[in-house]
Every structure is written in C-alpha cells, then in structure tokens.
C-alpha positions as CSV (number, residue, x, y, z in Angstrom):
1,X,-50.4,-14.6,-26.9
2,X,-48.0,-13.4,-29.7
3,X,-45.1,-11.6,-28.0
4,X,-45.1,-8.5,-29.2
5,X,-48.6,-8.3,-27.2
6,X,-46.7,-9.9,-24.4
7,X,-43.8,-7.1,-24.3
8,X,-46.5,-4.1,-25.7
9,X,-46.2,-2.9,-22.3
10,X,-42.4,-3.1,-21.6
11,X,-41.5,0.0,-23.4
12,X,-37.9,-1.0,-24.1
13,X,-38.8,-3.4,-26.9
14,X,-40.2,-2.7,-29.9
15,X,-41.5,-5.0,-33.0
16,X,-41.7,-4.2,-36.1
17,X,-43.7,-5.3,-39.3
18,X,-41.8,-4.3,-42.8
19,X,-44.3,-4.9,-45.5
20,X,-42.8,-5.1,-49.2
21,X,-45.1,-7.4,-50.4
22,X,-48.0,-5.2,-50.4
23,X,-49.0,-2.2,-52.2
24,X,-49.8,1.0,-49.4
25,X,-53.7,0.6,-49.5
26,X,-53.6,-2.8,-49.0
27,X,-51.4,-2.2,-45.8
28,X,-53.6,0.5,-44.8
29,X,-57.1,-1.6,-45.4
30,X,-55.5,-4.4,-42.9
31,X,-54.0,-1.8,-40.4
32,X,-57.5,0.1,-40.1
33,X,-59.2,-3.2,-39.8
34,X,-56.7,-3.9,-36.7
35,X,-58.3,-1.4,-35.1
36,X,-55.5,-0.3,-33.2
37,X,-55.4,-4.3,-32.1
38,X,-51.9,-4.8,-32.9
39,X,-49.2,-3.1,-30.8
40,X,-46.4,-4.0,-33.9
41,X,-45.6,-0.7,-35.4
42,X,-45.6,-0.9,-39.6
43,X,-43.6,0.3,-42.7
44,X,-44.3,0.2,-46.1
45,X,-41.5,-0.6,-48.0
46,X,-43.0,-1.8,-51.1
47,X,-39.7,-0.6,-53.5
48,X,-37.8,-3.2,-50.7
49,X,-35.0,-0.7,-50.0
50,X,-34.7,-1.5,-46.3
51,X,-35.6,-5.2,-46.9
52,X,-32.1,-4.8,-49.2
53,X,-30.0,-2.7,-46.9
54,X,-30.7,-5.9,-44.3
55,X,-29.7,-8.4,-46.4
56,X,-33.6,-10.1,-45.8
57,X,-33.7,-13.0,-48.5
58,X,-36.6,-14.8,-47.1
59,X,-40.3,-13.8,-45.3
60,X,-40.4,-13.7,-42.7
61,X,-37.3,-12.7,-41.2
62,X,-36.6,-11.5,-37.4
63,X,-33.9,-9.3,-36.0
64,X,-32.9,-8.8,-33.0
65,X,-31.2,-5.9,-32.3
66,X,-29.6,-5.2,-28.5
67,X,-30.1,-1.3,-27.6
68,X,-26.8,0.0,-29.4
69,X,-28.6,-0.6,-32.3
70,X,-26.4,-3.6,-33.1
71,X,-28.0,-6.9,-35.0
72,X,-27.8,-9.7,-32.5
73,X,-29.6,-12.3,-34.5
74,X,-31.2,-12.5,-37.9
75,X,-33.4,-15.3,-39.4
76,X,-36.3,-17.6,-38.9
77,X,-36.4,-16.9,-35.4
78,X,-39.0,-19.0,-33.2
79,X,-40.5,-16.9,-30.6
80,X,-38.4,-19.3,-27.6
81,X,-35.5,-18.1,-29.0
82,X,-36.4,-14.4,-29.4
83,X,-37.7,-14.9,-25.4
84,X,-34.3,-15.9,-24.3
85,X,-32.8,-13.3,-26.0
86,X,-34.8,-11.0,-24.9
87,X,-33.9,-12.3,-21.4
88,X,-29.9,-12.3,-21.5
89,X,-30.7,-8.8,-22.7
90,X,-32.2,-7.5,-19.2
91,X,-29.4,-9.6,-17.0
92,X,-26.9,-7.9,-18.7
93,X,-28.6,-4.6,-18.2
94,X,-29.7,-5.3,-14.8
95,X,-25.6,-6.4,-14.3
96,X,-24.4,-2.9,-15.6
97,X,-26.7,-1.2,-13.7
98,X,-25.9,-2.9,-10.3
99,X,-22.0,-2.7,-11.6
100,X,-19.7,0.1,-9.3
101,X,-19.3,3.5,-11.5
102,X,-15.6,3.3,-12.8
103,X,-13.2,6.0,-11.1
104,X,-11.5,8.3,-12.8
C-alpha cells in the first residue's frame, strides 16, 4: 500500500502530485484512467512556476510540510522516513493538546 492510500482517510494529511513534465491532456488522460483510484490530489504545472518557487531540482521530490505550513523536509524522501515524520507530527499535537491552557 502506497501511503498516501494509507493516510487517504486521516483527513489531516494531504499528498500532492505536481506534474511539469507533462502537457495537461496527458495528465488528464492518466487521471481519468485512475478512475478516481488515487486519493493524491494533482496540479499541472507544465510552465514549472511552483516547481521553481520550491527550489525542486530533481523528480521526484517530497516535502513535508508540518500544519503551519512550514517545510520540514525536502528531497528524495523514502516512505519510512515520511512515516516517522508523519508520527512526531501527531505526538507533538497530541502533547499540545493534552498541555494546561496558559493563564493570562
């Protein structure tokens, strides 16, 4: 099982699929094949501007970004390492959640 199928469910993580390879009917042909199979949302970004706003210099790369938006990892991530990340993510929620509200 792939993990974005394994965390489809989990509603607080999302994967992502930038295509700039490809032009948009190609993209579109695959995705309709799919089927509604894959759970990985899709862009298009054939002109590569998001691929150069992120710095991406080789395919494929994974980010990891915590839920402040900000990029924890970047690279040729394996999925054990994405897990584990993943994983620190929800102790340190569940540890701010279970945290006493600061007084004022």
């Amino acid at each position: 099982m792939q993990l974005h199928q394994k965390y489809a469910t989990a509603g607080d993580v999302v994967f992502l699929n930038v295509d700039v390879r490809d032009p948009r009917d190609k993209l579109d042909s695959y995705l309709n094949a799919q089927q509604g199979a894959s759970s990985m949302r899709h862009i298009h970004d054939e002109a590569g501007k998001l691929a150069k706003a992120w710095d991406v210099r080789f395919y494929p790369t994974f980010f990891v970004v915590d839920e402040s938006g900000n990029i924890r990892a970047a690279g040729n991530l394996t999925d054990q390492e994405i897990e584990e990340m993943l994983r620190d993510f929800e102790v340190r929620r569940a540890q701010a959640a279970a945290a006493p509200a600061k007084q004022k």
